[in-house]
Every structure is written in C-alpha cells, then in structure tokens.
C-alpha positions in Angstrom: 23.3 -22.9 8.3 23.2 -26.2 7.4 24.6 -28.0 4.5 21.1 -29.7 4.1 19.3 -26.6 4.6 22.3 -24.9 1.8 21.2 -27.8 -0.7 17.5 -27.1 -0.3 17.8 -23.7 -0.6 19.6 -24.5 -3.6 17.1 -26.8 -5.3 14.1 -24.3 -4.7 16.2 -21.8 -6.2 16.6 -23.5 -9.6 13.2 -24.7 -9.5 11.7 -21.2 -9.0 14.5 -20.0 -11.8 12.9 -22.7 -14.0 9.5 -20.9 -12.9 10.6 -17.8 -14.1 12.2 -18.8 -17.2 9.1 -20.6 -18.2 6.6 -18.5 -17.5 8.1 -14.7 -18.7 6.3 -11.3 -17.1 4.0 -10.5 -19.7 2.8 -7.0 -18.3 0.4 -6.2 -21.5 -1.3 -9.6 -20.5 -1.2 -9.2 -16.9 -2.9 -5.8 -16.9 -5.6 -6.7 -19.4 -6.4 -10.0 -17.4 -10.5 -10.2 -16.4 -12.2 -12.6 -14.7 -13.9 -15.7 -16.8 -17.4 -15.8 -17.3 -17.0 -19.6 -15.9 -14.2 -19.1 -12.7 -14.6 -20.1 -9.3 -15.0 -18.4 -6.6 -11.7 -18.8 -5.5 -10.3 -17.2 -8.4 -9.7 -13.9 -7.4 -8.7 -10.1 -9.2 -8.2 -7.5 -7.5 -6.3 -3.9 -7.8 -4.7 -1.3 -5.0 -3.8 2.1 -5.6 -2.4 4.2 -3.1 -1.3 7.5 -3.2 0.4 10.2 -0.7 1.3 13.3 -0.4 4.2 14.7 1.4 2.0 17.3 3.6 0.4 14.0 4.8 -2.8 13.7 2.8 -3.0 10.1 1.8 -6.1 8.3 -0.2 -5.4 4.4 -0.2 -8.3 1.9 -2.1 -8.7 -1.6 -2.9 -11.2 -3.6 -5.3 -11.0 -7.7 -5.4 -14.2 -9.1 -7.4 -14.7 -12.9 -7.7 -17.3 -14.7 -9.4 -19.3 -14.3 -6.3 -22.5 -12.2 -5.3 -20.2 -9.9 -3.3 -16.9 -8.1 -3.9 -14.3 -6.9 -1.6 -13.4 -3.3 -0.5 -11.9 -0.7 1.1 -11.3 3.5 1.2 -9.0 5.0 2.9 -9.3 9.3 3.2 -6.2 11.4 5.1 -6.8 15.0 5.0 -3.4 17.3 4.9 -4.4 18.2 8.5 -5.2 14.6 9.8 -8.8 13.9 8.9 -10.0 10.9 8.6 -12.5 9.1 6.5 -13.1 5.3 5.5 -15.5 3.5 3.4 -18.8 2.5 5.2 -18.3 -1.1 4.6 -15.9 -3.7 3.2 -18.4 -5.9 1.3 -20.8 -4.8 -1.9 -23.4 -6.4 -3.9 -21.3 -7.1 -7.1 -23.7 -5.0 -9.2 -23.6 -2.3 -7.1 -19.9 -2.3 -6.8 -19.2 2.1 -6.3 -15.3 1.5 -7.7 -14.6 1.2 -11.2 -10.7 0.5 -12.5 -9.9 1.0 -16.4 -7.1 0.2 -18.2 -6.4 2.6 -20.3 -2.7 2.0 -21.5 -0.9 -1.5 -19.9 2.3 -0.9 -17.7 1.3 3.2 -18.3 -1.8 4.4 -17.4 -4.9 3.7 -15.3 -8.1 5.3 -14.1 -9.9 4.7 -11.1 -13.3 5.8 -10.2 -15.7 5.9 -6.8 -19.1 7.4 -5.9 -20.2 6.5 -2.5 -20.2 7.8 0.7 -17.5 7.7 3.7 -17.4 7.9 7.4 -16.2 10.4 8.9 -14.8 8.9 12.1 -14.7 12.0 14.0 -18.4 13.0 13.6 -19.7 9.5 12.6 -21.5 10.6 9.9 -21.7 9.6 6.4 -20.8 11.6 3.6 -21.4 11.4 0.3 -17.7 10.8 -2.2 -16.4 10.7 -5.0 -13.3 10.8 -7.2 -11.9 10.1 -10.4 -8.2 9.5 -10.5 -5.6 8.4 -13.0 -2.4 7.1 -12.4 0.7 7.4 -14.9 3.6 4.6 -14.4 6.9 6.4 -13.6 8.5 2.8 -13.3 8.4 -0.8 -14.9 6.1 -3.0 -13.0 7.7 -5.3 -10.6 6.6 -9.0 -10.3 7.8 -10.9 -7.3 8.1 -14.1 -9.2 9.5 -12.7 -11.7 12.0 -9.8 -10.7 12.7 -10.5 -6.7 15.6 -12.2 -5.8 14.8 -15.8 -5.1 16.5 -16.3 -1.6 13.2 -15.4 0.5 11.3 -17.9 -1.3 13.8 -20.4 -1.5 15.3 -20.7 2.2 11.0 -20.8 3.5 10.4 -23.8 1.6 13.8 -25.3 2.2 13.2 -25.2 6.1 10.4 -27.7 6.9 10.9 -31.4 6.4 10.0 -32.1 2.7 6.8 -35.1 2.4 4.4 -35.7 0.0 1.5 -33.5 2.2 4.0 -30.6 2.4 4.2 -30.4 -1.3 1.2 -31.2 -1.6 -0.2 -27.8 0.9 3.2 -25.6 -0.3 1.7 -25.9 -3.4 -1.6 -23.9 -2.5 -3.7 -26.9 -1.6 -5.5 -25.8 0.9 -8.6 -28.4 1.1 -11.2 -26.2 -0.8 -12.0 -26.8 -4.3 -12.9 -24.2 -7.3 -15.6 -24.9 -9.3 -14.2 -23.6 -12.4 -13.1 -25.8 -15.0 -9.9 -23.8 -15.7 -9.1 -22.3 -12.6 -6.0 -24.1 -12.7 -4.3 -22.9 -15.6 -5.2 -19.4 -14.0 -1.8 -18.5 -13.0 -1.4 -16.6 -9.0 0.2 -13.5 -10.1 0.8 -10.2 -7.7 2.7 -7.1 -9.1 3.5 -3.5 -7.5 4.2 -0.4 -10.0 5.1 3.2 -9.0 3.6 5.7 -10.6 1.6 9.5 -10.2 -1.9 9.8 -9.3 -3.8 13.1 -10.6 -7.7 14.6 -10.4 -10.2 15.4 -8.6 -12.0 14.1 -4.7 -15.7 15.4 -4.1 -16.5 15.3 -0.6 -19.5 16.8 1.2 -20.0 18.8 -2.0 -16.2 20.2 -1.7 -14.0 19.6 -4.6 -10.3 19.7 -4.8 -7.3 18.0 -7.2 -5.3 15.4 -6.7 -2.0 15.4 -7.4 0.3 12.8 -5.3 2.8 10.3 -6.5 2.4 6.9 -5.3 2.1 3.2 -6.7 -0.3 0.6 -7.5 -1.1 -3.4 -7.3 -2.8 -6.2 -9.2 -3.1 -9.3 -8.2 -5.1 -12.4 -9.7 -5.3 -16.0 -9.6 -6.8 -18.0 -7.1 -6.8 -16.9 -3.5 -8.1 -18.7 0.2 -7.7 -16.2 2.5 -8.2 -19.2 5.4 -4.8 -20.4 3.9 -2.5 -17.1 5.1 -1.7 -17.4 8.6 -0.7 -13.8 8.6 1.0 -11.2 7.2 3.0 -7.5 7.5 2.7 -5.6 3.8 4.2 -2.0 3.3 3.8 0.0 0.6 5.0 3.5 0.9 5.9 6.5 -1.3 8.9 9.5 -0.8 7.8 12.9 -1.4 10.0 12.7 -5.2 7.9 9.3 -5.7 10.0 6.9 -4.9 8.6 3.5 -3.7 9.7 0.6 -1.2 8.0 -2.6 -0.7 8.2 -5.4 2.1 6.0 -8.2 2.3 6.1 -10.9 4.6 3.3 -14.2 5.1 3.0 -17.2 6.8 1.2 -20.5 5.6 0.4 -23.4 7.5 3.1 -25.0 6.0 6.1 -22.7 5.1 6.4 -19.5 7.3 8.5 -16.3 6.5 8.1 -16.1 3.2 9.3 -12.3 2.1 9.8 -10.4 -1.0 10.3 -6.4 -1.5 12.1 -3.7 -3.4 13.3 -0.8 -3.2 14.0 2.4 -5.7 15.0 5.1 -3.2 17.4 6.2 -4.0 18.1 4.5 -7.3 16.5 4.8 -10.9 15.8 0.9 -10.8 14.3 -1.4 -8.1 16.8 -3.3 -5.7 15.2 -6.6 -5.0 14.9 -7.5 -1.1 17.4 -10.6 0.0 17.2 -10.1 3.8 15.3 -9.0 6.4 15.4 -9.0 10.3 12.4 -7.6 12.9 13.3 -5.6 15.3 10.6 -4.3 17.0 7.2 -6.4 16.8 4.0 -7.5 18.7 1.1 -8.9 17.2 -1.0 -7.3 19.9 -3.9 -9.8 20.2 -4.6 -9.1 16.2 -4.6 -5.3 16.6 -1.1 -5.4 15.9 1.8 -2.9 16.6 1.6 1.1 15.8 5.3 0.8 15.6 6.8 -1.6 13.2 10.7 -1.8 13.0 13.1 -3.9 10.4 15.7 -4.3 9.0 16.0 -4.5 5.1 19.1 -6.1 3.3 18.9 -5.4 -0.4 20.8 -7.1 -3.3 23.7 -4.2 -3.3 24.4 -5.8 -0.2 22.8 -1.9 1.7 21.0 -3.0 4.8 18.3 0.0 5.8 16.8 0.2 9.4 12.9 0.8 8.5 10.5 1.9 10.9 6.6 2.5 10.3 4.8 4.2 12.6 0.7 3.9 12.1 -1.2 7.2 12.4 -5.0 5.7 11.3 -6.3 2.5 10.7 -9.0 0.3 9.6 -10.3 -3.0 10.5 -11.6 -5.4 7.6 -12.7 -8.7 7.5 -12.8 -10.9 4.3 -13.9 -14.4 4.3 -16.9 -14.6 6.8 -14.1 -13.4 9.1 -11.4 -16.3 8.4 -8.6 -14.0 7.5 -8.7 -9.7 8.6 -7.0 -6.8 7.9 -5.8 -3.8 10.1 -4.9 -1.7 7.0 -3.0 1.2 8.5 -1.7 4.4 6.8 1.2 6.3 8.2 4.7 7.9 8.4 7.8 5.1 7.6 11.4 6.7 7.9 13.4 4.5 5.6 17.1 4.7 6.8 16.5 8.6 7.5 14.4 9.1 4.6 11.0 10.0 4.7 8.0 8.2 3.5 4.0 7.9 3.7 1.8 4.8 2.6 0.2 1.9 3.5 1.0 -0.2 6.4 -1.1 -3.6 6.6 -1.1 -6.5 8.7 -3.3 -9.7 8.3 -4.3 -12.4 10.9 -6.1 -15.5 10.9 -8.9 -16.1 12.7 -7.0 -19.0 14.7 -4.3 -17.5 16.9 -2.5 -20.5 16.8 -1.1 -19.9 13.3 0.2 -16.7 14.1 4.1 -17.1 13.2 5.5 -13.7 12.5 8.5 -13.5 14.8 8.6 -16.4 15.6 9.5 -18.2 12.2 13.0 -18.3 11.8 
C-alpha cells in the first residue's frame, strides 16, 4: 500500500465522516419518505422484504415506483419442499401496481400486501396469490452511510487517478438529467433492518401462515441503473433471525466499492472492513451457483462465506441496461447456517464487468 494511496484513503475518510456528521440517520424520516408529486424519473423508492424459514420455505419481494408509467417488481415463492414460484412479470402499469407497502410504525413495523398471480415454473401455469404480511423490527436499522465502517468506501475512491471528470462521474453524474426541480436535494439513501415476518399466503385457493424471521430494505433517491457496472448483494437470515449483509458494485469510475454487517452471533451489527473472493465467475451474466468470500468484520473476525443458489430469477430493469439474476438459497456463514437472497447485477455492456478483477 502506498503512502499516496494511505493519504487518499485518508482524505475520503474524513470527508465521508463529515458526510455522516452532517447529514444524521433520521429513521422516522427515512421510513415515512414518498415520492414528490413533481420528481423525476430518476428519482427512485423502492422497498425489499425477505423472509426465510429454516425448513427452506423462503418468500423474497421487491417494489421500486418512480414517477413513471411503470413500476418495478419482483416475487419470489420457496415451498418447504422446493417449489418454486415467481411473479409473471417484472414491469406494472403504475395504477395497477398488485404490491402495496404501509408504514405502520417507523424503525418497528411494516405491512406488505400482494394479489396477483405467480408461475409455477414446474407446470408453467399461472396461479392466482396473495398475501398479507407484517414485519416487526427485532433490530435498529442499519444505514451504510451512516453506520458502516468507512474503509470500503474510502480505499474505492482513493484508487483511481483523481481529475475533475472523476469527481465529476464519482459523484453520480452519469450524463442523464432529472426533470425534477428538487431532485437534488433528494438525498440517495439505502438501509437494511432485521426483523419477523408473520400472516397469511393464498395460493391456488390454499391458505397457510407465515411465520419466518428475516429483514427488510428501503432505498430512495435517485438511481440510473446504466450507471452500476455490476454487482453481488446478499441478504440472508439464521434460523434464530439473525442477519448478514455483503454488498459489493462497480461504477464506471470507482470499482469495488463494498459495505456489510453482520449480527450473528452478536446482539449488535459488526460493520464489514474487508473482504476477499474466493471462488467467482461471472458466467457470461448468468453468474455463479456457488459464491465464496471471505468477510473481515470490525472485531478484527474474518468468516469464510459461501452461498450456494438453489432457484433463481432473471429481471431486467431499464429497457434492459442493467439485470438481475436474483437467486435464493442456502449460505453457510463460517459454519453457520443461513437462507436468503443472493443477487447479482450486470450491465448490458460486458466490458464494464469488474467484479474480480478490481483490486
């Protein structure tokens, strides 16, 4: 390491400290944030939940609504015994948007809500769903920007060669323009909590309850997905509830920029300060069924963490700039046993593609 790189790191460091310090987590806020009547399109909010159950029954969603005719989702349905079903498509009219997310109590409690069919991919037909779920916090909500440790961020940015048009497209400009006249004082925000899902899934006329811990995501502010290059997310549950996080993207500009946490194990939420891949192949976009790491956390534990994909599927978003292969499987995290999501994003051009290959 450098001692030019060292001094970078260190600069980025206090400016993302004066970032934090600045701009405090307000969770209340952050939870009761909708869209304006007058955004652009770019500005985006959108929430996960995800939640799975130790027997291997997993039911993953996302919502992301712009001010645009069409909002983005996805449904993900694991049986106990392997089953499979997904949500027909990953585009709706906005008005005839089948999830619904309330707020009910910030940083405690929400509900989510679907009617629409699914695919089952092992008879191809569709069948009509729905469920209503709510999902009680069993942990505070943890903000990258605000409760990581800083030394993923920081050491990205410090390693290309610092011009004005790298600060200018580090800084999210990405040559597309929001039509809203206060997009920019929309803040990019992204937040993961842990929590316990409970209620009741109708499908094909059969009812049963819910009951699985897992977590939940919000993010908001504006997003171009044609700016990611690409990316590996997981976000998986123990049987007791616990959570662990990793998160890793590339921009055209600053590659390997990761942020995670962990509370396996611990009645708070180590922040992530290392990583290393082990075991990876993009795979011509289909990406790897087998997806090794290792994790160093701030207590200075490192964790061998292996996710292995059981059932997966493909998403595009952006007239097919940026897709998903969002994956749901088994991860063994240093010999303990999780289930959750396990996504990975690629552009469109190949030639961006930088995970394992950016540092």
């Amino acid at each position: 390491m450098s001692l030019k790189f060292k001094i970078k790191t260190w600069l980025m460091m206090q400016v993302l400290k004066h970032t934090r310090k600045a701009r405090p987590f307000d969770g209340v806020a952050c939870d009761m944030f909708q869209l304006p009547e007058d955004a652009g399109e770019m500005i985006n909010n959108s929430y996960f939940f995800g939640a799975n159950g130790a027997n291997g029954e997993s039911l993953i969603m996302r919502v992301g609504k712009r001010n645009h005719p069409l909002c983005e989702i996805f449904v993900i349905y694991v049986t106990p015994d392997g089953h499979l079903y997904t949500s027909v498509k990953d585009h709706y009219p906005i008005e005839e948007c089948p999830m619904e997310v309330e707020c009910v109590v910030p940083e405690k409690h929400f509900r989510v809500k679907f009617a629409d069919k699914l695919l089952d991919t092992v008879t191809g037909k569709e069948i009509d769903c729905r469920y209503s779920l709510d999902f009680h916090a069993t942990l505070p909500c943890f903000s990258a920007l605000h409760h990581s440790d800083f030394r993923g961020m920081a050491q990205a940015f410090a390693r290309p060669k610092w011009n004005r048009e790298f600060f200018k497209k580090a800084g999210g400009d990405t040559g597309t323009t929001s039509k809203g006249e206060h997009d920019k004082d929309i803040p990019q925000i992204h937040y993961e909590q842990a929590g316990h899902f409970t209620g009741e899934l109708t499908l094909g006329g059969v009812t049963k309850a819910i009951d699985m811990p897992g977590s939940r995501d919000h993010a908001f502010g504006k997003r171009d997905w044609n700016y990611m290059s690409d990316h590996i997310w997981l976000m998986v549950t123990t049987e007791k509830g616990e959570t662990f996080n990793f998160s890793l993207v590339d921009y055209p500009m600053v590659t390997g920029v990761f942020c995670g946490y962990t509370n396996i194990g611990y009645d708070h939420d180590e922040s992530l300060v290392d990583y290393k891949i082990i075991e990876w192949d993009a795979c011509d976009g289909k990406a790897p069924d087998v997806f090794v790491v290792d994790c160093t956390f701030t207590d200075g534990k490192t964790v061998r963490v292996t996710a292995k994909r059981e059932n997966n599927l493909y998403l595009t978003f952006d007239n097919g700039n940026f897709f998903f292969q969002e994956g749901v499987g088994e991860v063994d995290f240093g010999g303990v046993n999780c289930r959750g999501s396990i996504e990975y994003g690629f552009n469109k051009d190949k030639s961006r593609w930088a995970i394992g290959n950016e540092r």
